[in-house]
N, CA, C and O atoms as a printed pandas DataFrame, in Angstrom:
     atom_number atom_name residue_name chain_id  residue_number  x_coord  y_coord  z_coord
0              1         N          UNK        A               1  138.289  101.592  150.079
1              2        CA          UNK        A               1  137.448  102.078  151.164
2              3         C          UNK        A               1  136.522  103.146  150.598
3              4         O          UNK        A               1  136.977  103.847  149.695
4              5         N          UNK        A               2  135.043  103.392  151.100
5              6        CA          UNK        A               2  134.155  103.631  150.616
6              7         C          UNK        A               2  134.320  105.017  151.111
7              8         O          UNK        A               2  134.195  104.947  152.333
8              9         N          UNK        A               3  134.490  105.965  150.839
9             10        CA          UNK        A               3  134.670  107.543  151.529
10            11         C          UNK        A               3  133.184  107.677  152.398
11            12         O          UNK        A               3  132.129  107.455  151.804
12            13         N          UNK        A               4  133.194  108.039  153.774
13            14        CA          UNK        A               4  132.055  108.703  154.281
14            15         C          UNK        A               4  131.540  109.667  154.144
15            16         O          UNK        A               4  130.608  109.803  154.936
16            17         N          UNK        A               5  131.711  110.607  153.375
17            18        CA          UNK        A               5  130.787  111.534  152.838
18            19         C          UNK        A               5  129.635  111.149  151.626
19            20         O          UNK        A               5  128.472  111.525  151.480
20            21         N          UNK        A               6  130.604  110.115  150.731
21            22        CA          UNK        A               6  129.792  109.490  149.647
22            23         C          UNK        A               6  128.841  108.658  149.950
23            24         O          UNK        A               6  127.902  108.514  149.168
24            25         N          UNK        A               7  128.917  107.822  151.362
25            26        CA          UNK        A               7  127.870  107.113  151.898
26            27         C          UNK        A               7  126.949  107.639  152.115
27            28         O          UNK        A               7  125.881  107.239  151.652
28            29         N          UNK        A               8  127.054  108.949  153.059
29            30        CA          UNK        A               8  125.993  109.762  153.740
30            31         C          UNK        A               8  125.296  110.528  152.928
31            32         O          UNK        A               8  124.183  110.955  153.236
32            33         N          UNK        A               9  125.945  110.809  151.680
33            34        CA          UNK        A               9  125.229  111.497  150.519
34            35         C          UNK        A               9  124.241  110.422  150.012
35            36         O          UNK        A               9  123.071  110.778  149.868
36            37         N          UNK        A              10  124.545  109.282  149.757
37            38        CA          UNK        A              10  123.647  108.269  148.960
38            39         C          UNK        A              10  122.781  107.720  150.309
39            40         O          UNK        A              10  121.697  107.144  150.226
40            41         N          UNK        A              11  123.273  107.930  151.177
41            42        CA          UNK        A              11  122.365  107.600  152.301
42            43         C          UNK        A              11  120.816  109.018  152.067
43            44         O          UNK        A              11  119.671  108.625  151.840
44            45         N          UNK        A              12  121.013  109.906  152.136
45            46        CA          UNK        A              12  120.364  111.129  152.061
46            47         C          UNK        A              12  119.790  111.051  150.791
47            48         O          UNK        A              12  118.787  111.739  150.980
48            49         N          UNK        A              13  119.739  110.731  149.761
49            50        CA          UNK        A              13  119.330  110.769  148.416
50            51         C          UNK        A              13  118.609  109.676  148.626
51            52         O          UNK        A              13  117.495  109.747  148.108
52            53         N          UNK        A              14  118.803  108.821  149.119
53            54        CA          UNK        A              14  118.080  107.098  148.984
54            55         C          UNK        A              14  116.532  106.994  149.840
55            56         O          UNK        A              14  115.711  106.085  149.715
56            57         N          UNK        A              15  116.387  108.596  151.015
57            58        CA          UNK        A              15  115.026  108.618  151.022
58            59         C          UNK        A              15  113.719  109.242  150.407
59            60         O          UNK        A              15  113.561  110.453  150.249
60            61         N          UNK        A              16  113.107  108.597  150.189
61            62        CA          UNK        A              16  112.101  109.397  149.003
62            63         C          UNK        A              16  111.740  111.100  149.560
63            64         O          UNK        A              16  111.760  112.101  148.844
64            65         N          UNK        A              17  111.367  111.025  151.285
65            66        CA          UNK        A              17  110.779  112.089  151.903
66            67         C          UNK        A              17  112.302  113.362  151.854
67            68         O          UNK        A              17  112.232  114.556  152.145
68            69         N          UNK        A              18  113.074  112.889  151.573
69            70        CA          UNK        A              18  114.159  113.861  151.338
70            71         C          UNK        A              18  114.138  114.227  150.075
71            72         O          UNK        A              18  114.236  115.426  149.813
72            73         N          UNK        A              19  114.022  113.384  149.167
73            74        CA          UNK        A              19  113.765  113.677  147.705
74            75         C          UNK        A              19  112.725  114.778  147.476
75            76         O          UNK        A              19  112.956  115.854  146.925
76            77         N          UNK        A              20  111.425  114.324  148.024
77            78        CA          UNK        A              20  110.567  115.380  148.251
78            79         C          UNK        A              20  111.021  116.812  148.630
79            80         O          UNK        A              20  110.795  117.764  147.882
80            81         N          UNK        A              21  111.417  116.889  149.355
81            82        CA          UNK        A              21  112.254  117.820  150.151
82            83         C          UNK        A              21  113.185  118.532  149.420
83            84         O          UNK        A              21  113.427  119.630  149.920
84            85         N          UNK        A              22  113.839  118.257  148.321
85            86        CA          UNK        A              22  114.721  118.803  147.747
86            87         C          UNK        A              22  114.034  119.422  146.703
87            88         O          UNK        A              22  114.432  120.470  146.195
88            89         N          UNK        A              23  112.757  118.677  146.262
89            90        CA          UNK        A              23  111.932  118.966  145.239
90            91         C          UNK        A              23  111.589  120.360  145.349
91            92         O          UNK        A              23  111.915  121.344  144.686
92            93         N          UNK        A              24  110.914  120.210  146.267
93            94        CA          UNK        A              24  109.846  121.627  146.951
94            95         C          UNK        A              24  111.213  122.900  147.414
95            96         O          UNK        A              24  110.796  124.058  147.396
96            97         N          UNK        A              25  112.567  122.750  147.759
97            98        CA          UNK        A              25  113.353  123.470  147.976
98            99         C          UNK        A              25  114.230  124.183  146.640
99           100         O          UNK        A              25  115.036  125.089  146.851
100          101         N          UNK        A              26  113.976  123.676  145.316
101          102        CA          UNK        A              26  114.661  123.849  144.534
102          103         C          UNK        A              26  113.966  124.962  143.791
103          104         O          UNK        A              26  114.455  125.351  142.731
104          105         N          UNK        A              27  112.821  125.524  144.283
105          106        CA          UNK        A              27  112.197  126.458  144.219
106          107         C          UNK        A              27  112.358  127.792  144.838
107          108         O          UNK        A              27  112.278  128.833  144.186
108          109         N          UNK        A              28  112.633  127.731  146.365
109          110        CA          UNK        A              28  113.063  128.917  146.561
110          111         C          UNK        A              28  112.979  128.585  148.108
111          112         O          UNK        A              28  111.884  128.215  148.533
112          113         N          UNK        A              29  113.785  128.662  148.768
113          114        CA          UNK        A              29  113.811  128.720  150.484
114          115         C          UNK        A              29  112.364  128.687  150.972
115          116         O          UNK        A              29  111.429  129.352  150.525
116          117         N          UNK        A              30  112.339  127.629  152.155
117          118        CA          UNK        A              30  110.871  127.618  153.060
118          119         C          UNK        A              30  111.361  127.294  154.115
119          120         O          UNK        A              30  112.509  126.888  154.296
120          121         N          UNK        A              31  110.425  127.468  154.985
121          122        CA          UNK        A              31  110.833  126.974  156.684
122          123         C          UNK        A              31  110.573  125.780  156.778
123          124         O          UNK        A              31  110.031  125.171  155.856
124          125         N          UNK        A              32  110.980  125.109  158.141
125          126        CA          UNK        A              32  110.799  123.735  158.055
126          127         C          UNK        A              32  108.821  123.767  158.037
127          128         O          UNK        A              32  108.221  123.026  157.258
128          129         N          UNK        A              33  108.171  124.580  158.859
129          130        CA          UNK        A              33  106.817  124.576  158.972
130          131         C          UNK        A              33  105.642  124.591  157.213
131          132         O          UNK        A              33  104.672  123.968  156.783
132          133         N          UNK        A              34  106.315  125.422  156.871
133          134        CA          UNK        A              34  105.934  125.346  155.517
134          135         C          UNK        A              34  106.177  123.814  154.672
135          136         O          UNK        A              34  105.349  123.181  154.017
136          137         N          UNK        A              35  107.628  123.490  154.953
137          138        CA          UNK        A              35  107.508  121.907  154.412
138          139         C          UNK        A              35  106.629  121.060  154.612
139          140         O          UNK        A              35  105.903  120.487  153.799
140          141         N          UNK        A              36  106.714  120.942  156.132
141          142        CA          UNK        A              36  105.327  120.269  156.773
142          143         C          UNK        A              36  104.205  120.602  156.657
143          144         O          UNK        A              36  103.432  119.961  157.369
144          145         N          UNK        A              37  103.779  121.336  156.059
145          146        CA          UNK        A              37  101.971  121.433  155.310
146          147         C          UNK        A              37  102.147  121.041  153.996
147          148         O          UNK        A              37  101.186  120.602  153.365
148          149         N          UNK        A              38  103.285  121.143  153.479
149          150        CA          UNK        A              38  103.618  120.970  151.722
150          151         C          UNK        A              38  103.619  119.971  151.820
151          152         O          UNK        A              38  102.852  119.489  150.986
152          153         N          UNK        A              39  104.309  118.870  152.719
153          154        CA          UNK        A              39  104.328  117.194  152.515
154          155         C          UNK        A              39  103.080  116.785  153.467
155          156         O          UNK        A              39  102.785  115.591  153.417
156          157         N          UNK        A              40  102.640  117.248  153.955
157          158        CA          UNK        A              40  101.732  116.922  155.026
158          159         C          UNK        A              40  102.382  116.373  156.172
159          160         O          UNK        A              40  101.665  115.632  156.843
160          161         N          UNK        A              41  103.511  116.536  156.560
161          162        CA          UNK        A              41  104.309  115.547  157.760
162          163         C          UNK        A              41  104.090  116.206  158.986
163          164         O          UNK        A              41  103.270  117.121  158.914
164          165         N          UNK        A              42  104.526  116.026  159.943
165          166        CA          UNK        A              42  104.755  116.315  161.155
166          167         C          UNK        A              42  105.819  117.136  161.294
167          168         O          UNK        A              42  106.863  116.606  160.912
168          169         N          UNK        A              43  105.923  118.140  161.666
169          170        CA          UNK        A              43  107.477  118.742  161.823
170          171         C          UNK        A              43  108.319  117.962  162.582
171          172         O          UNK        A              43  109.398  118.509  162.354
172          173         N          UNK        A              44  108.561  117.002  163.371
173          174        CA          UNK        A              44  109.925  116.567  164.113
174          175         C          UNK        A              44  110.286  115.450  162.867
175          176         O          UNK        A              44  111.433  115.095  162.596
176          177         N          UNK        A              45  109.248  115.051  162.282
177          178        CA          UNK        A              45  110.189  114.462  160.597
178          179         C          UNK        A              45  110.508  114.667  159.757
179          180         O          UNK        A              45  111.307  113.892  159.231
180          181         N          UNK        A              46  109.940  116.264  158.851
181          182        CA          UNK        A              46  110.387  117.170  158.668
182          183         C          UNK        A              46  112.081  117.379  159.215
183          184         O          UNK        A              46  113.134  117.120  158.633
184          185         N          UNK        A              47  111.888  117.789  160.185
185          186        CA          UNK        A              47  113.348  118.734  160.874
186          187         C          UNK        A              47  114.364  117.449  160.856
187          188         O          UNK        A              47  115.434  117.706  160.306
188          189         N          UNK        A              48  114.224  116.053  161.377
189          190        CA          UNK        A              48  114.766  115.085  161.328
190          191         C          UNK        A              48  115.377  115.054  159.873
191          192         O          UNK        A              48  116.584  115.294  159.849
192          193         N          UNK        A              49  114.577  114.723  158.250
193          194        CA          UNK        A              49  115.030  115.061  157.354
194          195         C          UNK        A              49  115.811  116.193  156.986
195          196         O          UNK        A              49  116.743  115.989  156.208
196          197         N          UNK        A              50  115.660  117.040  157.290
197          198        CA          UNK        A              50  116.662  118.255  156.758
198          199         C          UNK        A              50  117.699  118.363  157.740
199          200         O          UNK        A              50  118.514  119.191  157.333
200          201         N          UNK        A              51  118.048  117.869  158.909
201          202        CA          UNK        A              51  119.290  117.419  159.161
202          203         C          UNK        A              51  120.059  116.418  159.119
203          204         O          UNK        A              51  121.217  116.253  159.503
204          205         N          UNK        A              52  118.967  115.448  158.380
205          206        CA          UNK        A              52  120.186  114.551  157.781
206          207         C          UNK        A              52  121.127  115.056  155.882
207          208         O          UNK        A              52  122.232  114.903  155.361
208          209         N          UNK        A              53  119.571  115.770  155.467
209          210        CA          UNK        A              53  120.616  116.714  154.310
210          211         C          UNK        A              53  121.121  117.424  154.810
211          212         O          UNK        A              53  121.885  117.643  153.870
212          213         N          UNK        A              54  121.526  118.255  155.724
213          214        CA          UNK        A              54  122.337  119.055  156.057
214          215         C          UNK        A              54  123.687  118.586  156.675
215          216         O          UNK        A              54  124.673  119.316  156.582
216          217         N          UNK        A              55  123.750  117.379  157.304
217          218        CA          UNK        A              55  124.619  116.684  157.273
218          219         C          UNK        A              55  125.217  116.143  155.972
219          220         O          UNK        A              55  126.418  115.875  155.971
220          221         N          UNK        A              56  124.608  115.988  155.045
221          222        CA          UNK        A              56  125.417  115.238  154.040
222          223         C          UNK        A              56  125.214  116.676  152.958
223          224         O          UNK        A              56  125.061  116.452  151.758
224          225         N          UNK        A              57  125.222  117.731  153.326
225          226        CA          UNK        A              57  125.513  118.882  152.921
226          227         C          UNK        A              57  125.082  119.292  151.147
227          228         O          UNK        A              57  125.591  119.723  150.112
228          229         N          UNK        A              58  123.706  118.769  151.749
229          230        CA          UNK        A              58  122.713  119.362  150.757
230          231         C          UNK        A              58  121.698  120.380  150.678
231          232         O          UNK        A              58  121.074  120.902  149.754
232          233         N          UNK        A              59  121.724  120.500  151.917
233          234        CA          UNK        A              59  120.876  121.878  152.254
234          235         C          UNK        A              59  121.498  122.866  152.964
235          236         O          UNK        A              59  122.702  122.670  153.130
236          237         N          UNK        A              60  121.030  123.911  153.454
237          238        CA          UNK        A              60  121.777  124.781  154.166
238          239         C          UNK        A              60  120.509  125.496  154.338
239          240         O          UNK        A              60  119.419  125.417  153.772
240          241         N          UNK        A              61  121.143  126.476  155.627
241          242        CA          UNK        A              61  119.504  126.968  156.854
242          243         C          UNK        A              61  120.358  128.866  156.457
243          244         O          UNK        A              61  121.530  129.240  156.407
244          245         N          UNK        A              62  119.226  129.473  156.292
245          246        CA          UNK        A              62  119.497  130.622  155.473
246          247         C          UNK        A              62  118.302  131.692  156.918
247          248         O          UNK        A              62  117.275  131.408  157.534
248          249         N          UNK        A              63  118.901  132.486  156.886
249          250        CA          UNK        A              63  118.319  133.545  158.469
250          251         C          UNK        A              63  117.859  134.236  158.136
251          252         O          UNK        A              63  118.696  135.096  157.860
252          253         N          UNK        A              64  116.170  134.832  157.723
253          254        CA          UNK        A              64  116.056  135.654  156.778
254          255         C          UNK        A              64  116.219  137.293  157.528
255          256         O          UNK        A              64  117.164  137.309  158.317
256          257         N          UNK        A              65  115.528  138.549  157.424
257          258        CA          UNK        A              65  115.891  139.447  158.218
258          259         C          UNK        A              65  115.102  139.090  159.059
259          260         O          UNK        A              65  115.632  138.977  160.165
260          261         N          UNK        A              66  113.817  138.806  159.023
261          262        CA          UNK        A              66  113.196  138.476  160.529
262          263         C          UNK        A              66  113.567  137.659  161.137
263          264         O          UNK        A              66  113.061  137.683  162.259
264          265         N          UNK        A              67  114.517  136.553  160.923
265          266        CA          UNK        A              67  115.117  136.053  161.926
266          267         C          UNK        A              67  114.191  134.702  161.853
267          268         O          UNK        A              67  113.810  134.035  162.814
268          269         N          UNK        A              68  113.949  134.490  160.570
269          270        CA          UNK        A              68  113.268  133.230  160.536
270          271         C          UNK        A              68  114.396  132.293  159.847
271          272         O          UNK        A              68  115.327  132.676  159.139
272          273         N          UNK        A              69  114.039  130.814  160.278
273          274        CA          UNK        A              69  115.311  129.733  159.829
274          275         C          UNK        A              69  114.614  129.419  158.321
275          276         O          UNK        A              69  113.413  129.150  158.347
276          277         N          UNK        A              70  115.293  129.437  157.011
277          278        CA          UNK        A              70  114.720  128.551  155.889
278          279         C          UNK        A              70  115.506  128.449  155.488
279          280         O          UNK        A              70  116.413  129.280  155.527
280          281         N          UNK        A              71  115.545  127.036  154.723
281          282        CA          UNK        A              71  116.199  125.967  154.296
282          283         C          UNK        A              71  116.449  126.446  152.595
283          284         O          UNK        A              71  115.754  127.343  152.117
284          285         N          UNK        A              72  117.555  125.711  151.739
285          286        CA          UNK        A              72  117.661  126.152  150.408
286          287         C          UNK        A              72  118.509  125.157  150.144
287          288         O          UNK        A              72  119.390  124.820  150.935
288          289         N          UNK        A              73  118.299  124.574  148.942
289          290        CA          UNK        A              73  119.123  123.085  148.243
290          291         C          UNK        A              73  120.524  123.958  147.855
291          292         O          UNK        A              73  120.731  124.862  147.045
292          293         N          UNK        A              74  121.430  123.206  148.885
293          294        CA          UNK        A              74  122.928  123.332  148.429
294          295         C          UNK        A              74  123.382  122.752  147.271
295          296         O          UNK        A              74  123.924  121.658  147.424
296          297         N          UNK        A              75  123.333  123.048  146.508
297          298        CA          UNK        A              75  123.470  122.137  144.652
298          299         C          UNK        A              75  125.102  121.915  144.803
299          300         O          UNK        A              75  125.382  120.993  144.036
300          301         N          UNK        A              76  126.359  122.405  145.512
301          302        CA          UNK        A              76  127.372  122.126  145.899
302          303         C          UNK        A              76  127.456  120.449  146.410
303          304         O          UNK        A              76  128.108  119.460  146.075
304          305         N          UNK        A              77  126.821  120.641  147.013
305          306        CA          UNK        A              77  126.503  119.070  147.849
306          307         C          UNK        A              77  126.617  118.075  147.016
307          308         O          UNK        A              77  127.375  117.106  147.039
308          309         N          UNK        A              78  125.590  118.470  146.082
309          310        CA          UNK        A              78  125.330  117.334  144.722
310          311         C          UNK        A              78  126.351  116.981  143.703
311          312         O          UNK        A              78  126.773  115.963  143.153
312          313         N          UNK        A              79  126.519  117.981  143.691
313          314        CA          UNK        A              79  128.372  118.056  142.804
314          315         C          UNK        A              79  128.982  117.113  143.313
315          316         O          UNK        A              79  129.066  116.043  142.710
316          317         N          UNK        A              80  129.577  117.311  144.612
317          318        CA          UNK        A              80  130.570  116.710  145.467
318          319         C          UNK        A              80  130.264  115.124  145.531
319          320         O          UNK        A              80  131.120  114.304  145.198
320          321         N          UNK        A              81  129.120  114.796  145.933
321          322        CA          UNK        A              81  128.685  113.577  146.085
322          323         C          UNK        A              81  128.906  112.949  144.311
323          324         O          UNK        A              81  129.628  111.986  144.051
324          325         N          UNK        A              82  128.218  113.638  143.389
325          326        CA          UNK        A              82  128.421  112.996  142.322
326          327         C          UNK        A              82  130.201  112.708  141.889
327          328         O          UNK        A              82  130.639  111.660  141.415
328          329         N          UNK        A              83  131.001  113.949  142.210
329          330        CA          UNK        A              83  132.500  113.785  142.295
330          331         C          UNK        A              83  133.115  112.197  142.818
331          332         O          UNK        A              83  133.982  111.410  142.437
332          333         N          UNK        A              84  132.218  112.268  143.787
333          334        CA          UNK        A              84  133.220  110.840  144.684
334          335         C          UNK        A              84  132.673  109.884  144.038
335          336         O          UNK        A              84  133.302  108.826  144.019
336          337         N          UNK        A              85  131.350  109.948  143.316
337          338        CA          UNK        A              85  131.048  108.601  143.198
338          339         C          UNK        A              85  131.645  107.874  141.991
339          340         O          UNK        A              85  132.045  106.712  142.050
340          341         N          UNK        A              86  131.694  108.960  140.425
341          342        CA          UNK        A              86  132.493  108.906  139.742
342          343         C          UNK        A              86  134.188  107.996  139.920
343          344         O          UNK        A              86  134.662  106.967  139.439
344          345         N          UNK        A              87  134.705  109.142  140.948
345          346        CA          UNK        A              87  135.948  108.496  141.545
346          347         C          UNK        A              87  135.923  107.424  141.996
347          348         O          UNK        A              87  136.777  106.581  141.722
348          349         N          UNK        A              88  135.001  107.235  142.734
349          350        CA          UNK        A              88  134.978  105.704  143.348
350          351         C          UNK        A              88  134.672  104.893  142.131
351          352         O          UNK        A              88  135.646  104.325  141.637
352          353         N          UNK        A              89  133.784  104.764  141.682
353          354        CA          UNK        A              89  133.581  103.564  140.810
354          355         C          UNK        A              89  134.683  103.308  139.362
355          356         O          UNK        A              89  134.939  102.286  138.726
356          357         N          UNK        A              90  135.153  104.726  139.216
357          358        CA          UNK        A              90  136.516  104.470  138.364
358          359         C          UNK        A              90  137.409  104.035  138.734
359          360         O          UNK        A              90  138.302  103.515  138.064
360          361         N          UNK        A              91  137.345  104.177  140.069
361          362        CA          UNK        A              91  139.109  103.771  140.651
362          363         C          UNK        A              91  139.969  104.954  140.576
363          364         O          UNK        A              91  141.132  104.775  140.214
364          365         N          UNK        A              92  139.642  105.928  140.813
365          366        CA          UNK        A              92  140.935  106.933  140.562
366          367         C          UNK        A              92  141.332  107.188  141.960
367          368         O          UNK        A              92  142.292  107.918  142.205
């Protein structure tokens, strides 16, 4: 049986606009609004993307003191996902 976290991780990696997304985050925390001029998107696809990484627990939403929401690549996430997949395809 295929673990559901390992799905939802390769589910989340398997879209390019998330890829993007991780790109531009591996730089240093932005808001979702800032993404959306950086990719040119719309914010409700934007925000749609970063809660599906945040579901498969690659990002995480960081409060700055003003009380603004920005996003930052959980590199934990990536670990984990690479962990299971290892496991899975070895059989352990």
């Amino acid at each position: 049986i295929v673990p559901d976290v390992l799905i939802n991780g390769l589910k989340a990696l398997a879209d390019p606009t998330r890829l993007r997304i991780l790109r531009y985050l591996e730089h240093s925390p932005q808001t979702a609004a800032e993404l959306s001029r950086a990719l040119r998107l719309r914010p409700p696809t934007v925000a749609h993307h970063l809660l599906e990484l945040r579901k498969a627990g690659m990002v995480q939403v960081i409060v700055d003191h003003e009380g603004d929401r920005q996003y930052a690549t959980r590199f934990e996430g990536f670990d984990t996902i690479q962990e299971l997949l290892n496991k899975f395809v070895h059989g352990d």
